[in-house]
C-alpha positions as CSV (number, residue, x, y, z in Angstrom):
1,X,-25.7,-28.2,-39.9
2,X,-22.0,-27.5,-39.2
3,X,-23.3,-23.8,-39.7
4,X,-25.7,-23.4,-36.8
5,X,-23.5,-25.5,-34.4
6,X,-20.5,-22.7,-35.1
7,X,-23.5,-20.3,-34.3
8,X,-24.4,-22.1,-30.9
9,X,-21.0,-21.8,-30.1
10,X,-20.4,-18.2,-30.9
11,X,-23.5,-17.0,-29.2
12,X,-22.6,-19.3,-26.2
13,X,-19.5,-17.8,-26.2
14,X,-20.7,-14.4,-25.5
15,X,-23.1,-14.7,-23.4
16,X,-20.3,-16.2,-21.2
17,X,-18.3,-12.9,-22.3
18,X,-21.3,-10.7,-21.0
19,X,-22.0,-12.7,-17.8
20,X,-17.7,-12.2,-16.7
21,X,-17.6,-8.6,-17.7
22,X,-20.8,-8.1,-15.5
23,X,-19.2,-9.9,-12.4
24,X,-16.2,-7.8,-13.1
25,X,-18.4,-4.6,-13.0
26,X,-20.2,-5.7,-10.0
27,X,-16.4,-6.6,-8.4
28,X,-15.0,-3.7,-9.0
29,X,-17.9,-1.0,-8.0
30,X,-18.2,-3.2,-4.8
31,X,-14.6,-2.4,-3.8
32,X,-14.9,1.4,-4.6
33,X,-18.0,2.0,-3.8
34,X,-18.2,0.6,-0.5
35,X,-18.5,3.0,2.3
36,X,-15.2,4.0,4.2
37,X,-14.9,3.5,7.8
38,X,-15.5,6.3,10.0
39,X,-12.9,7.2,12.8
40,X,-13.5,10.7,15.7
41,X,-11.0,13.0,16.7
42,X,-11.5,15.4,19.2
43,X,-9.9,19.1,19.4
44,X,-10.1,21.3,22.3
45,X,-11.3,24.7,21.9
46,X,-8.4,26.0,22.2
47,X,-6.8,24.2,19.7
48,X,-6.8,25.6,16.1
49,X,-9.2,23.9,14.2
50,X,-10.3,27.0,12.1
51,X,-11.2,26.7,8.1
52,X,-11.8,22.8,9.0
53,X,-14.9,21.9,7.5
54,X,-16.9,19.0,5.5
55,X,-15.6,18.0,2.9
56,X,-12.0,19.0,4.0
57,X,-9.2,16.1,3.0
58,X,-8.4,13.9,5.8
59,X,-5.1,12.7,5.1
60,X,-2.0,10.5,6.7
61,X,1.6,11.8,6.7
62,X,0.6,14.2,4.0
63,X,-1.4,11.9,2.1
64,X,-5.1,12.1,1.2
65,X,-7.0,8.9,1.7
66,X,-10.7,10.3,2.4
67,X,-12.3,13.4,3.2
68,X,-14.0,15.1,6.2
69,X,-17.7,13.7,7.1
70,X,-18.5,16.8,9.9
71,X,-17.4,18.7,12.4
72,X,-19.1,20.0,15.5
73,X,-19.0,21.5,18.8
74,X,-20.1,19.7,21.3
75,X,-20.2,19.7,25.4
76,X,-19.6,16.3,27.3
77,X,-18.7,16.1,31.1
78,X,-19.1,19.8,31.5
79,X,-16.1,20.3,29.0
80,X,-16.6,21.7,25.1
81,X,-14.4,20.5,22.2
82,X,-14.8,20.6,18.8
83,X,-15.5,16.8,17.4
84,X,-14.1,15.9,13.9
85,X,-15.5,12.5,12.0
86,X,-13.3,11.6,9.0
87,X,-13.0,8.8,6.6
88,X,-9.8,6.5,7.2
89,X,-9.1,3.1,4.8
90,X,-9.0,-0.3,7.1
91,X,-5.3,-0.5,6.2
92,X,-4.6,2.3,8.6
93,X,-4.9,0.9,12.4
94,X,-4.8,3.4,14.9
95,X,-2.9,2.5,18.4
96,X,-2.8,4.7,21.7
97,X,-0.3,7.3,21.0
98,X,-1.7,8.1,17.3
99,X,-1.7,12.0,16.6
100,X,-4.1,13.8,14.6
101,X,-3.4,17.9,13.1
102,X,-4.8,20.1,11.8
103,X,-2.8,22.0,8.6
104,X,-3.2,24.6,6.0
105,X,-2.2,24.1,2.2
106,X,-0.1,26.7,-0.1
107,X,-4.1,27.8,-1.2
108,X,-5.0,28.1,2.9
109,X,-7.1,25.4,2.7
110,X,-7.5,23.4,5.9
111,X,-7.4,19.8,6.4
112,X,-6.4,17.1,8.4
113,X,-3.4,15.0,8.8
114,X,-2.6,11.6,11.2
115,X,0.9,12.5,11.8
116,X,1.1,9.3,13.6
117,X,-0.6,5.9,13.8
118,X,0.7,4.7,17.1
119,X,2.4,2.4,18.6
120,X,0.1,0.8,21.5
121,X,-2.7,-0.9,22.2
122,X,-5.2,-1.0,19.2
123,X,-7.9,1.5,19.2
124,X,-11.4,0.8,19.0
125,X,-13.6,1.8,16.0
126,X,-15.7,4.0,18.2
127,X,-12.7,5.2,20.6
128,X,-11.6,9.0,19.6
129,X,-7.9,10.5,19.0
130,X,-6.8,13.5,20.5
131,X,-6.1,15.8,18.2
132,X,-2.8,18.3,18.8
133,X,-1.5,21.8,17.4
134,X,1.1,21.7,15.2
135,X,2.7,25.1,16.5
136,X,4.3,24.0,19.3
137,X,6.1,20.7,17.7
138,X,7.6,23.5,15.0
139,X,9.3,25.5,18.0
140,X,10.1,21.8,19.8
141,X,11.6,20.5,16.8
142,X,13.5,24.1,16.2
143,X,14.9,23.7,20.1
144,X,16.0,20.1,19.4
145,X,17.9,20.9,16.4
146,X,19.8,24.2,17.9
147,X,20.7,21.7,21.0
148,X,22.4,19.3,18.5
149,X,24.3,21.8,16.1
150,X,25.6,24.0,19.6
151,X,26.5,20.3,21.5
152,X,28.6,19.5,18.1
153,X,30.5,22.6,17.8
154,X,31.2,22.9,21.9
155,X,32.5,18.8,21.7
156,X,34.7,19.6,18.4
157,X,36.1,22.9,20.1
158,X,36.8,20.8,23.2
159,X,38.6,18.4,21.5
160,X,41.1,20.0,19.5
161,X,41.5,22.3,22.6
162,X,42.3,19.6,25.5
163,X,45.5,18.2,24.4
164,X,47.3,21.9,23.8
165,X,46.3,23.0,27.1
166,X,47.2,19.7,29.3
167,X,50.4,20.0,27.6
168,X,50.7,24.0,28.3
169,X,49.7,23.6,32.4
170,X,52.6,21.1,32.7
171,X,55.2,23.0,31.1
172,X,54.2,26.5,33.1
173,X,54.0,23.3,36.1
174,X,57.5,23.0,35.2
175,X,58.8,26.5,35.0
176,X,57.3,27.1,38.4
177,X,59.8,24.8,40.0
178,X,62.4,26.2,38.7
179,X,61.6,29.4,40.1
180,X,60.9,28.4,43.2
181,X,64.5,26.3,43.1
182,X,66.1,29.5,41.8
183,X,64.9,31.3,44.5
184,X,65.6,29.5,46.9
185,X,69.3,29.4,45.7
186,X,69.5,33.2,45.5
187,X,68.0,33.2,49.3
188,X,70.6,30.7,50.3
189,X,73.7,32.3,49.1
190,X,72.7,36.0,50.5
191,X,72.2,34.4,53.8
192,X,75.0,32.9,54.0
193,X,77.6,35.8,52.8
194,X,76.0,38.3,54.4
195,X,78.4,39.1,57.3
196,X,81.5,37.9,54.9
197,X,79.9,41.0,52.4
198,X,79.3,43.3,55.5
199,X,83.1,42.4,56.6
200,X,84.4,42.7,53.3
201,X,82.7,46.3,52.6
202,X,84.4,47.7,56.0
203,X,87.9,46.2,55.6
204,X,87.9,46.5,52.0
205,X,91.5,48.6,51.8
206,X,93.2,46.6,54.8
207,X,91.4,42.8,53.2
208,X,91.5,43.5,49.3
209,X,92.7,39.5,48.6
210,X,90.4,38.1,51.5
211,X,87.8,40.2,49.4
212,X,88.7,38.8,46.2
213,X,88.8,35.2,47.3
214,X,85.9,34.9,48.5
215,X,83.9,37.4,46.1
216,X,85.0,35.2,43.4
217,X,83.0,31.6,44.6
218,X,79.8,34.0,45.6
219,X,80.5,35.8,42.0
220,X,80.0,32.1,40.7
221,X,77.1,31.1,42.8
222,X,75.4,33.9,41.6
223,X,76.0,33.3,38.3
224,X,74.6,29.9,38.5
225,X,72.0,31.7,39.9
226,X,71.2,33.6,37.3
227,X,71.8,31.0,34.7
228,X,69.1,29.6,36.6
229,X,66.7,32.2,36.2
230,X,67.5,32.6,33.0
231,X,66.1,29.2,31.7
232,X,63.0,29.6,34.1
233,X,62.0,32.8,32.3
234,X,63.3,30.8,28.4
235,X,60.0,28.0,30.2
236,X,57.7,30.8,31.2
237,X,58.0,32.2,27.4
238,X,57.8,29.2,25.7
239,X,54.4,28.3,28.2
240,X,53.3,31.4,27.3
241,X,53.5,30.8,23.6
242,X,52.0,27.2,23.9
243,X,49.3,29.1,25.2
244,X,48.8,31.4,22.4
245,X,46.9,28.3,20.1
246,X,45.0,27.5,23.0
247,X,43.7,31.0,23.2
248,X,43.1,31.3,19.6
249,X,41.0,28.2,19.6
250,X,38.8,29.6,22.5
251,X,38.3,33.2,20.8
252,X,37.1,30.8,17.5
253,X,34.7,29.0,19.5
254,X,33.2,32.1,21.5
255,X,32.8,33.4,17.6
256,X,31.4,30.2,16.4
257,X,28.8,30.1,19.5
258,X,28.3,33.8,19.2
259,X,27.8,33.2,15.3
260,X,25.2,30.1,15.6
261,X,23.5,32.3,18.1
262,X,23.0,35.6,15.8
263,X,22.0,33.1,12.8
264,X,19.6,31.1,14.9
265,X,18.0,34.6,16.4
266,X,15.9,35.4,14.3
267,X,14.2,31.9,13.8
268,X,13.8,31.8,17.5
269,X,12.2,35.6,17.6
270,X,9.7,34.4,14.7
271,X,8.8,31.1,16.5
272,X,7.8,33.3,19.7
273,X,6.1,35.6,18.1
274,X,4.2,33.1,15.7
275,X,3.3,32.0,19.4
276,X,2.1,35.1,20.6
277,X,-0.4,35.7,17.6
278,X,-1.3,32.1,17.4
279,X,-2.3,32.8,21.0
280,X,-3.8,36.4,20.7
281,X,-5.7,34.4,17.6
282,X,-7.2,31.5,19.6
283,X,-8.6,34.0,22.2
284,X,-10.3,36.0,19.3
285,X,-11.2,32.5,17.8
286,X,-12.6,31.0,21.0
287,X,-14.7,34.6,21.9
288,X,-16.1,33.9,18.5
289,X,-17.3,30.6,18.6
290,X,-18.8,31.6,22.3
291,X,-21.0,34.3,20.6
292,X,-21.9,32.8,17.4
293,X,-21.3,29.1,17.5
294,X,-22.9,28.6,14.3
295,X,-20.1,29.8,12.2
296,X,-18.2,26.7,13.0
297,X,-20.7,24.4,11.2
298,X,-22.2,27.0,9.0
299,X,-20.5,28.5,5.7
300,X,-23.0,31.2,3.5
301,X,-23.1,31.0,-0.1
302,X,-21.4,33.5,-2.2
303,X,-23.9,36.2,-2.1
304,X,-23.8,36.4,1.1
305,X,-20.1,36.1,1.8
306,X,-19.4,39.7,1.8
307,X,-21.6,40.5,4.6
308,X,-20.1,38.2,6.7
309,X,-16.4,39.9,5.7
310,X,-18.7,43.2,6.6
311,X,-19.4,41.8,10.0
312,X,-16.1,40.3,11.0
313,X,-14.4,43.6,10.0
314,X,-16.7,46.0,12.4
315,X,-16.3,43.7,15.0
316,X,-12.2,43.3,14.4
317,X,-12.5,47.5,14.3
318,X,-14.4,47.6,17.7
319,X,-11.6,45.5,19.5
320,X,-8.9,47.7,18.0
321,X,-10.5,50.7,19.0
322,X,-10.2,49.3,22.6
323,X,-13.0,52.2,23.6
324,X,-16.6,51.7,21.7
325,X,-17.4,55.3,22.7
326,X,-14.0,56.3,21.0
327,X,-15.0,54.0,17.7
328,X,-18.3,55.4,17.6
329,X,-17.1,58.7,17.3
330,X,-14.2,58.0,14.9
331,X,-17.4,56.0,13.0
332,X,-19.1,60.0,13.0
333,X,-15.8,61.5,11.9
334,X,-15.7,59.4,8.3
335,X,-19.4,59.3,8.1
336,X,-21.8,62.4,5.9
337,X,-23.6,64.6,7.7
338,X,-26.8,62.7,6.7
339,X,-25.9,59.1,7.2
340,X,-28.0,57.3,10.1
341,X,-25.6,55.6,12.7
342,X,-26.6,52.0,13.6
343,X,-25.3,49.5,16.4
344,X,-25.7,46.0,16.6
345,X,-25.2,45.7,20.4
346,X,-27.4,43.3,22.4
347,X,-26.8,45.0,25.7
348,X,-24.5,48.4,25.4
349,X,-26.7,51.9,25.9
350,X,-27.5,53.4,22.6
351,X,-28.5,56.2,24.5
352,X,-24.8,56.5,26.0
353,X,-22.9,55.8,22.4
354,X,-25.4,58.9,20.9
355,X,-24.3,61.1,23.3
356,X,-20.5,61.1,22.1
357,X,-21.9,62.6,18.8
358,X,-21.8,66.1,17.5
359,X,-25.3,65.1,16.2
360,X,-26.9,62.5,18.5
361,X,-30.4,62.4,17.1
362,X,-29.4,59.9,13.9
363,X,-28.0,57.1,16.0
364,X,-30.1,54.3,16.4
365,X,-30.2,50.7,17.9
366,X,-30.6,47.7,14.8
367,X,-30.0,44.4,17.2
368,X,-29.7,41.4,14.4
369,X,-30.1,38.1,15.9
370,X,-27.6,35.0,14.9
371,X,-27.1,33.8,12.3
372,X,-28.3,37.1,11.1
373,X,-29.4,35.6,7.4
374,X,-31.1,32.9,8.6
375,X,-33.1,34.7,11.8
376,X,-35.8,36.9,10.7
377,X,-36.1,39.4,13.3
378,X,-34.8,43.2,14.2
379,X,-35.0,44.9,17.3
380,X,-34.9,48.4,16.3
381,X,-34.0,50.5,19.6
382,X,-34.7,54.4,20.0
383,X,-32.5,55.9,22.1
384,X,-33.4,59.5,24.2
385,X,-31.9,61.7,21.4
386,X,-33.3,59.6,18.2
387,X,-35.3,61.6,15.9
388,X,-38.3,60.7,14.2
389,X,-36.7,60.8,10.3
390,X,-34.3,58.1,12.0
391,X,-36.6,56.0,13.3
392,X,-38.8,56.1,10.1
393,X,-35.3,55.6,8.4
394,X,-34.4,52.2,10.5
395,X,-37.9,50.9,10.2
396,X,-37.9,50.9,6.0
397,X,-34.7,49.8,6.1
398,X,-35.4,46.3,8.2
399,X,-38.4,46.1,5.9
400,X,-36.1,46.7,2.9
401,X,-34.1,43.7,3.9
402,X,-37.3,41.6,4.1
403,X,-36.6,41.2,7.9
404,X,-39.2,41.6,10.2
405,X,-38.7,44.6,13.4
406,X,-40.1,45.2,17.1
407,X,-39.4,48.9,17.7
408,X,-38.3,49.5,21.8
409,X,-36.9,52.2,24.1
410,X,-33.3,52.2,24.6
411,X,-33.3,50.2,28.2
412,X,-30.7,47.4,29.9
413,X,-31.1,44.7,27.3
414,X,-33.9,45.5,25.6
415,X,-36.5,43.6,25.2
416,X,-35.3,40.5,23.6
417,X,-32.4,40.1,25.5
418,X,-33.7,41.2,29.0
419,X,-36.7,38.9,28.7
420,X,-34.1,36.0,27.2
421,X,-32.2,36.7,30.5
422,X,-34.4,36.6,32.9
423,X,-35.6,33.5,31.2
424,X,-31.8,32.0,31.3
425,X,-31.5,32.7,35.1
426,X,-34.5,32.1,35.9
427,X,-33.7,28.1,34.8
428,X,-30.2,27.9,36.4
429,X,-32.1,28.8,39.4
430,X,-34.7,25.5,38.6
431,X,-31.6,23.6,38.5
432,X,-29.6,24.7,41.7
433,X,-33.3,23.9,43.4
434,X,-33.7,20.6,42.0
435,X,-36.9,21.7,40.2
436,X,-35.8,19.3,37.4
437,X,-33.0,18.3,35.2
438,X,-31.3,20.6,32.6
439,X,-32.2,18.6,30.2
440,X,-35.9,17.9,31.4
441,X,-35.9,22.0,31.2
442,X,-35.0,22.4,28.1
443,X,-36.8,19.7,26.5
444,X,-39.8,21.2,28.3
445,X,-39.5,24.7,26.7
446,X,-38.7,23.0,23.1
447,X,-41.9,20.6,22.9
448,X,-43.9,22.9,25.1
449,X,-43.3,26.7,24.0
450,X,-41.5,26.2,21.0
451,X,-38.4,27.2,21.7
452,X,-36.2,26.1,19.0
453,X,-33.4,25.3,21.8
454,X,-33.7,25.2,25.3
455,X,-32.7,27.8,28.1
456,X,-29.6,26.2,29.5
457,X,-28.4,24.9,25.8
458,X,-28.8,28.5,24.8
459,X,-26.4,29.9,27.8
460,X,-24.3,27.2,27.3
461,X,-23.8,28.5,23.6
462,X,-23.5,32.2,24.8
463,X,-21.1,31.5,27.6
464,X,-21.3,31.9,30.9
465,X,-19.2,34.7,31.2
466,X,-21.3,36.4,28.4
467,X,-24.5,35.8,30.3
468,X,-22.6,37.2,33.8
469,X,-21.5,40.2,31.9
């Protein structure tokens, strides 16, 4: 009996054991599994957001506390900017002035940072935070620091430097007067011997001890005289060796200013030109994301990585070249004798880039659409001088990709482009004369034709300034 009660217990017992572990379980996986809450920033264009991508750390003050949901481009009151929604713990309450950057890690990896949670009015869950670039609080930073240190050094030079030369004006103050009282004295006396000297000199034989009796007070006087002088040029040297510390302590601060400048130099040179290619590299960045805007949400596999390095670097060797009829014929000058010469242009003359070649008939027109490894077609364009073998060599090559190609003459934009055009203007035009909404338009050509995006969303993606040129 006493033998199944101790078994009651025990099983009792564990069955309590297995219910608190579960709630424990179910505690625990509740507080880490729930979802984090979701806060925006928003980046202009201009600003560099590059390598940011999903999946990136979002952290504060260096910190990671979640990771990046998405980031896109987007257009809102006729302005683009790139949107960035990250994960952000409750604990962290964002107030007006909070900052959000974007940095790099030692590996180049991108992610991004609130530098600074505020100090204002609460934000709400929905509101977004600007985002800033970090570049220009570097060289700020670098500025207030220089400002310091130089403010220090002037102040301690000025210091030690004050008391020696208050002290050196007065005596040279002093040695002044007494030159001037000197003078004065030597002034006085000639004035008033003159006629007794003029007398003395002409009667000198007949009035030797008139002569001698009165030379002897005016010998005096001018002995005083020069007495006087005497201790007025003793001042003047002494001032002028009082000065010599204050002199030496200005020559040690023009060398301690000149110093901080030369050592500072070169951290200022790098911080302007960091600014210059941060610049150059925003216009190439914002150019890019105008032509293909998928490449900011888009990353390819591995596979397919190199191409993309293939593209970027034809592109980057086009702009350096500055001339594309000067590229395309340094593109002949490293190329065999037998190897067909392609262009990706959407709207340049194939027919005016052949006719820098020696041998005009292999160049050819292969207009990929983006994201080229996601769209399936080729425009293959034949330019005036294209041969036959070239053509039949462009056509097995699409096919060889497992692409699909429309063959056309070499004309102003093709076919694709010309008819994409005239299909872009032609909607603008609907717009200016209230035909209907942008948005109407393009839902109409989406649900109606097809169209996987609609004619002004497409130019809008281009750029304007694309389209114009």
């Amino acid at each position: 009996m006493e033998n199944g009660a101790s078994a009651l217990k025990v099983g009792i017992l564990v069955l309590v054991s297995i219910v608190v572990v579960l709630a424990m379980a179910w505690a625990i996986a509740g507080g880490f599994l729930s979802p984090q809450p979701e806060r925006i920033a928003v980046f202009p264009l201009d600003e560099g957001v590059s390598g940011l991508r999903p999946g990136s750390e979002a952290r504060v003050g260096g910190v990671r506390v979640g990771t990046v949901r998405s980031v896109e481009a987007v257009a809102e009151d006729g302005r683009a900017h790139v949107r960035v929604s990250f994960e952000l713990p409750e604990r962290f309450v964002l107030r007006e002035g909070a900052r959000v950057m974007v940095g790099s890690g030692l590996a180049g990896d991108a992610f991004l940072d609130v530098t600074a949670l505020g100090d204002g009015v609460t934000l709400a869950p929905d509101e977004p935070v600007p985002g800033t670039s970090r570049a220009f609080d570097d060289m700020f930073d670098l500025l207030a620091e220089l400002q310091v240190e130089i403010s220090q050094l002037i102040a301690q030079a000025l210091e030690s430097t004050l008391p020696v030369m208050e002290e050196t004006f007065g005596t040279l103050s002093e040695a002044f007067l007494t030159i001037d009282e000197t003078s004065a004295t030597v002034a006085a006396v000639l004035d008033e011997n003159r006629d007794a000297l003029r007398t003395t000199v002409r009667s000198a034989e007949r009035l030797a001890g008139t002569l001698e009796t009165r030379a002897e007070p005016t010998l005096n006087r001018l002995d005083s005289a020069l007495d006087g002088s005497q201790s007025a040029l003793l001042s003047l040297q002494e001032s002028l060796a009082a000065l010599e510390p204050a002199a030496t302590d200005a020559a040690e601060l023009m060398r301690g200013v000149r110093n901080l400048w030369l050592g500072q130099r070169g951290r200022i040179e790098d911080v302007v030109v960091s600014l210059s290619r941060a610049g150059q590299d925003l216009e190439l960045a914002i150019g890019d994301l105008r032509r293909s805007p998928w490449r900011l949400l888009h990353r390819p596999e591995e596979p397919l990585e190199e191409y993309q390095l293939i593209y970027d670097s034809a592109r980057a060797f086009s702009r350096a070249a500055g001339d594309i009829r000067a590229a395309t014929s340094s593109v002949e000058a490293a190329a065999s004798e037998n190897t067909v010469i392609a262009s990706n242009t959407s709207s340049l003359s194939v027919t005016e880039l052949a006719s820098v070649l020696d041998r005009p008939e292999r160049a050819v027109g292969l207009h990929f659409f983006n994201p080229p490894h996601i769209m399936d077609l080729v425009e293959i364009v034949i330019a005036e001088q294209t041969n036959e073998r070239t053509e039949e060599f462009a056509v097995d090559y699409v096919q060889g990709i497992e692409k699909e190609d429309v063959v056309v003459r070499d004309t102003a934009g093709f076919a694709t482009s010309r008819l994409g055009l005239a299909l872009g203007l032609e909607a603008i035009r609907m717009v200016e004369h209230g035909v209907a909404s942008p948005a109407d338009i393009d839902e109409g050509m989406e649900l109606g034709y097809g169209h996987p995006m609609g004619p002004i969303e497409l130019t809008d993606h281009i750029g304007l300034d694309v389209r114009l040129d």
